[in-house]
N, C-alpha and C positions, 0 to 999 in steps of 0.2 A: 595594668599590663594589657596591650593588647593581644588579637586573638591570634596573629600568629605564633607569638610569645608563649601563650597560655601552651596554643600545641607543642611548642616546643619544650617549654617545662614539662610537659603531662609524657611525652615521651622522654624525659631525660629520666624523671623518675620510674619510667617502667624497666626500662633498662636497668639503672641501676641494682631492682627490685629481682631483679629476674638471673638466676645464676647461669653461669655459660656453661655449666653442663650438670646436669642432672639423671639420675639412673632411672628412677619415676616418677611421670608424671600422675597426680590427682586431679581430677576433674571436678570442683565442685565442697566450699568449702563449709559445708554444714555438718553435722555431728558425724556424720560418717566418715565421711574424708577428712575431719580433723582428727577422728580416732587413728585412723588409715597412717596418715603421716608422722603424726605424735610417735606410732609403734616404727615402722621404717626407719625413723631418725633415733629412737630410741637403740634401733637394734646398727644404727652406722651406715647406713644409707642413705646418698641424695636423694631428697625426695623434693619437687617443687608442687605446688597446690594452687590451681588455677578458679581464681571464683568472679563467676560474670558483675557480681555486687559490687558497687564499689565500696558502698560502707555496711556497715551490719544494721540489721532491720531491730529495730526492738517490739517488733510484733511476732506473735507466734504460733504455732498450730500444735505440736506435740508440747508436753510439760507433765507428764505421768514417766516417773525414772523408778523401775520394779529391781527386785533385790538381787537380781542374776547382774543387771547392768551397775548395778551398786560395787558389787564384788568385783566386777572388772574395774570399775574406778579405782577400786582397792589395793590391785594391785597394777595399776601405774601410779599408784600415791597423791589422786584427787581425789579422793570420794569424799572426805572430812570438807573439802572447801566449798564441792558444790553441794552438799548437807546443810553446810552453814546457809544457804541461799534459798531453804523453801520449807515446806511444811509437809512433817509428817505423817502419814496413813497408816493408822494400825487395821484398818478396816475395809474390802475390797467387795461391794458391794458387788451381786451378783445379777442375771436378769430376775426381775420381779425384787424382793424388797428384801429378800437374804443377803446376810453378809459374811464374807472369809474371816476368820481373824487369824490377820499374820504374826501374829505374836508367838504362834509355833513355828514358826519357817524356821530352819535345821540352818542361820545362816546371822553374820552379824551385822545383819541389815534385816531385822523381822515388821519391815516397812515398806510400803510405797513413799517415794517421794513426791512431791510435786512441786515445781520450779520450772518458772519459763522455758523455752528452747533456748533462749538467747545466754540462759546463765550457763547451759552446759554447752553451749559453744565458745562461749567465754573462757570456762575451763579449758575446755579440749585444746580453744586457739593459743591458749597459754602455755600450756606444754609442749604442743608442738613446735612452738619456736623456742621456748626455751633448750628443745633437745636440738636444735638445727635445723625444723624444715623451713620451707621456704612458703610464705603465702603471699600471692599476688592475686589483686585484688582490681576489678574493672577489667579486665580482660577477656573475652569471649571465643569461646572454643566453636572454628566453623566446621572443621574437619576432621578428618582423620585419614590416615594410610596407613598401612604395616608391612614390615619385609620379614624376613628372617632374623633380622639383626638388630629389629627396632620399631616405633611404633615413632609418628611423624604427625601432630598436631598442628592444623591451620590454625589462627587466632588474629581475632582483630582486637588492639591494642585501646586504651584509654583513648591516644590522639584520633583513632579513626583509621590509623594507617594497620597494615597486614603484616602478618609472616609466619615463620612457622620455632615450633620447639621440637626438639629432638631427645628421647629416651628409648632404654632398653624395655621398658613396660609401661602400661598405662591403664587406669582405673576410672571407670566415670561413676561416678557417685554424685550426677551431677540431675535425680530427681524423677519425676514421673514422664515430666517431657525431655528425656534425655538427646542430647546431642550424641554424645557417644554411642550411647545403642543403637540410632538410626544412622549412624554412621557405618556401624555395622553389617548394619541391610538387618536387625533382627528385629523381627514384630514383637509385637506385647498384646498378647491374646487376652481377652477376657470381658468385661460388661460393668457397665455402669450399673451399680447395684444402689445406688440412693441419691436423688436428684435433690436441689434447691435445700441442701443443708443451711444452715444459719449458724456464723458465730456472731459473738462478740465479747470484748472484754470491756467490763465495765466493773463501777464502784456501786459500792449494796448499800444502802438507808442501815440493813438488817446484816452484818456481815459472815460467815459462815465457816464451820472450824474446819467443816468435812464435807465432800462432795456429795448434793442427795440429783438422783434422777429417776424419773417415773414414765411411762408411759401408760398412753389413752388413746381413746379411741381416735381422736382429733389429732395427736402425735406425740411428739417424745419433746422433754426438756430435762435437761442436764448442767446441773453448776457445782462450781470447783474454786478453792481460794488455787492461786497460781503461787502464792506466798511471797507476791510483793505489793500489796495494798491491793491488788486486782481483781475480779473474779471472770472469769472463762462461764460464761453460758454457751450451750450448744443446740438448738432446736431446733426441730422438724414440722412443718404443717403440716398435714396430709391433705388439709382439700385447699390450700395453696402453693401450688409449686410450679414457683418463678423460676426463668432463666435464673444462669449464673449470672450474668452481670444484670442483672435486672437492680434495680433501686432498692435499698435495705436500710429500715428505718426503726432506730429502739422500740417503736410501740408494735414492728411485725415480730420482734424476741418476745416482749412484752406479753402479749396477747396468746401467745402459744406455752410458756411459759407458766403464765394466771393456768391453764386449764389445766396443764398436764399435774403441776403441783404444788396449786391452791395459792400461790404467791407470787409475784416477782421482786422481792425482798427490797421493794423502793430501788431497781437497777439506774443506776444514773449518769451522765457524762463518761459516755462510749468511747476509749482510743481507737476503737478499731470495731468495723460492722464491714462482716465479707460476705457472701454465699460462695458453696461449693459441692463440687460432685464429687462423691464417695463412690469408686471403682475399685473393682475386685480385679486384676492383671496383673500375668509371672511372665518374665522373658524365660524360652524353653533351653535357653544357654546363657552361663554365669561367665563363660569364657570362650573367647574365638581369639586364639592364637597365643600373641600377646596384649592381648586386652582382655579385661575384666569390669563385670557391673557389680555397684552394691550399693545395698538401702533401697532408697524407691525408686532406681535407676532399672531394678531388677525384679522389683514385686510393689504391691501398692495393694492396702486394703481396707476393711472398715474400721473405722476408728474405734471401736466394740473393743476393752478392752485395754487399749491404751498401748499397743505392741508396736507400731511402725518406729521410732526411733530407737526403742532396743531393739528390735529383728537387725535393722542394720547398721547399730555398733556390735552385735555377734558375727556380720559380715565381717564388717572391719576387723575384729579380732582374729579372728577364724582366716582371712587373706591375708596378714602383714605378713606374720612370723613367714609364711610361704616364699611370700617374694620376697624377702630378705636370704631368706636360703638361695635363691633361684639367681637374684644379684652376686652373691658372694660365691656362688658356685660348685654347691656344696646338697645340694638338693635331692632325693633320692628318688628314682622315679616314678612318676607319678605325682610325687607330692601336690603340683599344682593343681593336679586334677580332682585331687580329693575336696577342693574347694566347694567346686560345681556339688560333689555327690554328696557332701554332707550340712551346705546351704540350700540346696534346691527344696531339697523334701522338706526342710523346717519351714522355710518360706510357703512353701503350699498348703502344711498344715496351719497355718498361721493366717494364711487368707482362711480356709474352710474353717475354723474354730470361730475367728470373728466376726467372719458372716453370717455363720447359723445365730451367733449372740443375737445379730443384730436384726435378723429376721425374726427370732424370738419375741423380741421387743416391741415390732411394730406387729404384731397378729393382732387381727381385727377382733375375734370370740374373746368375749367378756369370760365365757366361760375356757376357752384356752388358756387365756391369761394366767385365769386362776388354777388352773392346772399345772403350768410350770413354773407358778410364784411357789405351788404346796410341795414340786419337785424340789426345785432351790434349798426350801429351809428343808427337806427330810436330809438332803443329801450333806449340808453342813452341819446336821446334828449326828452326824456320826463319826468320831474323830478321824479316822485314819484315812474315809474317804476324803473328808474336807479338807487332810494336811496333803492329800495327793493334787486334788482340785487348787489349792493355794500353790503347790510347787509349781503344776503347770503354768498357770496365773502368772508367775512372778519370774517365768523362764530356769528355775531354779531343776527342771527335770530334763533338761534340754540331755540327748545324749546323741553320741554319734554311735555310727555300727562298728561294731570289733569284727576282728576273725571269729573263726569256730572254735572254740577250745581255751579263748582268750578267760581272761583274769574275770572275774565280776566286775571289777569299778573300771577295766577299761573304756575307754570311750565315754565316762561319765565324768559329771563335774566332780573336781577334785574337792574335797572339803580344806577348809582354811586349817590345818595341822599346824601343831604349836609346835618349835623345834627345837632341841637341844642346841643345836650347834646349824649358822644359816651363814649366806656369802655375807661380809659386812655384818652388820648390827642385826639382823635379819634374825626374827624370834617367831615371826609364823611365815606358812609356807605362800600367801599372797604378797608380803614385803618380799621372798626369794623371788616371785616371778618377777619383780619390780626392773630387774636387768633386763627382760623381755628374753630369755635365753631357755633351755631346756632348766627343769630343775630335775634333778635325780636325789630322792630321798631313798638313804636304807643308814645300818647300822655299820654298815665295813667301805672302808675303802674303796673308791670309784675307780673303773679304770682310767686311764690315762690318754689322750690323742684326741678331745674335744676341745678343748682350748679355742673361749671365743663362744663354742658352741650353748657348754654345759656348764651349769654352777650345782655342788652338788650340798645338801644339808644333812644332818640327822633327828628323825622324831625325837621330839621330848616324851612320849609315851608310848605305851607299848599296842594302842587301838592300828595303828597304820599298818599295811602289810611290810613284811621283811625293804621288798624295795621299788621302790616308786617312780615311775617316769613320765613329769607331768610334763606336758607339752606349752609351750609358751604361751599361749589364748587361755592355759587355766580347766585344758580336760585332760584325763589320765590317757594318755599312748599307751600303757602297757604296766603291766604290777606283776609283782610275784611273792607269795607267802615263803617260798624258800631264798637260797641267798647261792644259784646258782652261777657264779662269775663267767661261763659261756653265755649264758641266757641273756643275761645284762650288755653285755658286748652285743650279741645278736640282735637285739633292740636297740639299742643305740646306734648304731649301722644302719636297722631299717628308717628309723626316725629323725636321727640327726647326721645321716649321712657318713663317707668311710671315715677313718681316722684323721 
């Protein structure tokens, strides 16, 4: 084929790829914006997803999936697949050499998992088309505009050639150097808080069931099975620190590795040797207009922890059900705005949590060290604080703010309630959310004029309060231990919009 040929093929296929009209656009097709899209097309919304990639990388940086992001898999009905694809963590090591055991987590995921990025993008890009969205793939977002009526993406095309797409809303989830956000005009404030990081993934002489990492005076080293023959080593020199592109070479893991913890388990035949800089940065708006950021579009922080890819698949949750409301027209006011006010603050505790980790870590005083290695284990040896420290750990305490006067479990995560009676086959209340739609759990008859909106269930036992309105993303809107049928209307009004 020659190459005018080749161009013209590469545009036929974009075209054909690409729907002639779409309600939103996604920027950006990594866990974020496949979770983004997956829920949009789940809830019956055009949704198209634009990723500058042309094919998917089988290299990776995140691969720690904690028990809060488990429970969301759980209820879109993958969690069981991408479980099948890694290995589990009963044990969540802390700084210094204490460790959580999540084997109490209040949840039916009492695990970290670990599995490449690539296999929960795999998932994610699996259901997302399987529900209808749309992903295209080589395509590069230059711009952006917005009116009142719409948001207007420039794009250069596989062949080379320009135009633009047109939607009522658009999302960039498309990373730390976001086009979308500088398209915006909005800065990304904050500081490079760890230079001249080192990965690599490589195979162990010695292979390892459980992640161990240590730190020394020299620096830190970190390994992890990724649960596909692989291991993820992470290291830090301290008295060498190279540019990022500088040359990276297994004997510079190696050698930092040996000191920090006594081995480099025979590391061998590298797919992959990067460097990179660990930056602490939140854009001061999750929204301007009709546009919205999420994932690392919107915040970016130290890897202490293992939080950046669930912080923004709870973006993604937390924004679908929204803009599905907001498409179909039905939206109560404000909704959209609640995005910004109940992602922003978790994202900023989320940088601060993992950079104090991570600062923890590298302290120089032998004898600090051992001051907050003897912190560590006091505070896991007393249950209730370690099952509080594990909940935060594994996103499992995440809550958003209620009114004054509100219910106790409003605004918190909903527990997986087993049910009498669910929409379909639906026997606990994470298979109800699986419609992506409000669930209303009580014992008496719903009212009526949500159609579309609301699917409603009843407990199989008597722990849950009278009536329950969990909200799509999997946190309670609103509860009541009586079974007042104004109250219930008045909440289903504020939450799911009028009749």
């Amino acid at each position: 084929m020659h190459g005018g040929e080749v161009v013209r093929a590469a545009a036929h296929v974009w075209r054909a790829s690409v729907p002639g009209t779409t309600e939103v656009l996604v920027v950006g097709a990594g866990p974020t914006g496949l979770m983004l899209a997956g829920d949009l097309a789940a809830a019956g919304v055009r949704v198209t997803v634009l990723e500058r990639r042309a094919r998917t990388s089988q290299l990776t940086r995140a691969f720690a999936v904690h028990a809060r992001t488990l429970e969301l898999l759980d209820a879109r009905g993958v969690a069981g697949e991408l479980v099948a694809t890694g290995v589990r963590i009963g044990r969540l090591q802390m700084v210094g050499s204490a460790q959580l055991d999540l084997a109490r987590l209040p949840s039916g995921f009492p695990y970290m998992l670990l599995t490449p990025q690539y296999e929960t993008e795999a998932v994610l890009h699996g259901r997302a088309k399987a529900l209808g969205a749309d992903v295209v793939t080589g395509t590069e977002v230059t711009g952006l505009r917005q009116d009142a009526d719409g948001v207007t993406l420039s794009v250069r095309r596989p062949d080379g050639t320009r135009g633009t797409l047109r939607a009522g809303y658009a999302v960039g989830a498309d990373g730390m150097n976001s086009v979308v956000r500088e398209a915006l005009g909005l800065p990304f404030p904050g500081r490079a808080a760890l230079r001249s990081v080192m990965l690599a993934d490589v195979r162990l002489a010695a292979p390892q069931a459980m992640p161990v990492a240590n730190a020394v005076r020299e620096g830190i080293a970190f390994v992890s099975p990724l649960g596909d023959g692989w291991h993820r080593v992470v290291a830090w020199d301290r008295g060498r620190q190279m540019p990022v592109d500088a040359p990276l070479t297994l004997d510079d893991v190696r050698t930092i590795t040996l000191k920090a913890l006594g081995t480099d388990f025979g590391m061998h035949d590298p797919r992959w040797l990067s460097r990179f800089q660990t930056d602490e940065r939140q854009a001061p708006r999750y929204r301007l207009g009709r546009v919205f950021l999420a994932g690392d579009a919107a915040h970016v922080h130290s890897p202490a922890g293992g939080q950046g890819m669930n912080t923004g698949l709870q973006d993604a949750a937390n924004l679908a059900w929204r803009l599905a409301a907001a498409v179909r027209g039905w939206a109560p006011e404000g909704l959209l705005d609640g995005y910004e006010s109940e992602r922003h603050p978790i994202g900023r505790t989320v940088i601060r949590d993992s950079g104090r980790m991570m600062r923890m870590a590298l302290v120089h005083s032998p004898v600090v060290r051992a001051v907050v290695n003897a912190a560590s284990h006091a505070a896991v040896a007393v249950p209730p604080l370690a099952d509080r420290l594990a909940a935060k750990a594994t996103g499992l305490s995440i809550a958003y703010p209620a009114p004054p006067g509100s219910h106790r479990l409003a605004g918190r995560r909903a527990p997986d309630l087993e049910l009498a009676r669910g929409p379909g086959d639906a026997r606990r209340l994470y298979e109800a959310l699986r419609s992506c739609r409000f669930v209303l759990v009580g014992r008496h008859a719903a009212p009526t004029g949500w159609s579309g909106r609301l699917v409603t269930a009843a407990p199989a036992g008597p722990e849950a309060p009278a009536t329950l309105l969990v909200r799509p993303d999997g946190y309670v809107a609103w509860a009541s231990d009586g079974d007042d049928r104004d109250a219930v209307t008045a909440a289903l009004r504020a939450w799911a919009g009028p009749r």
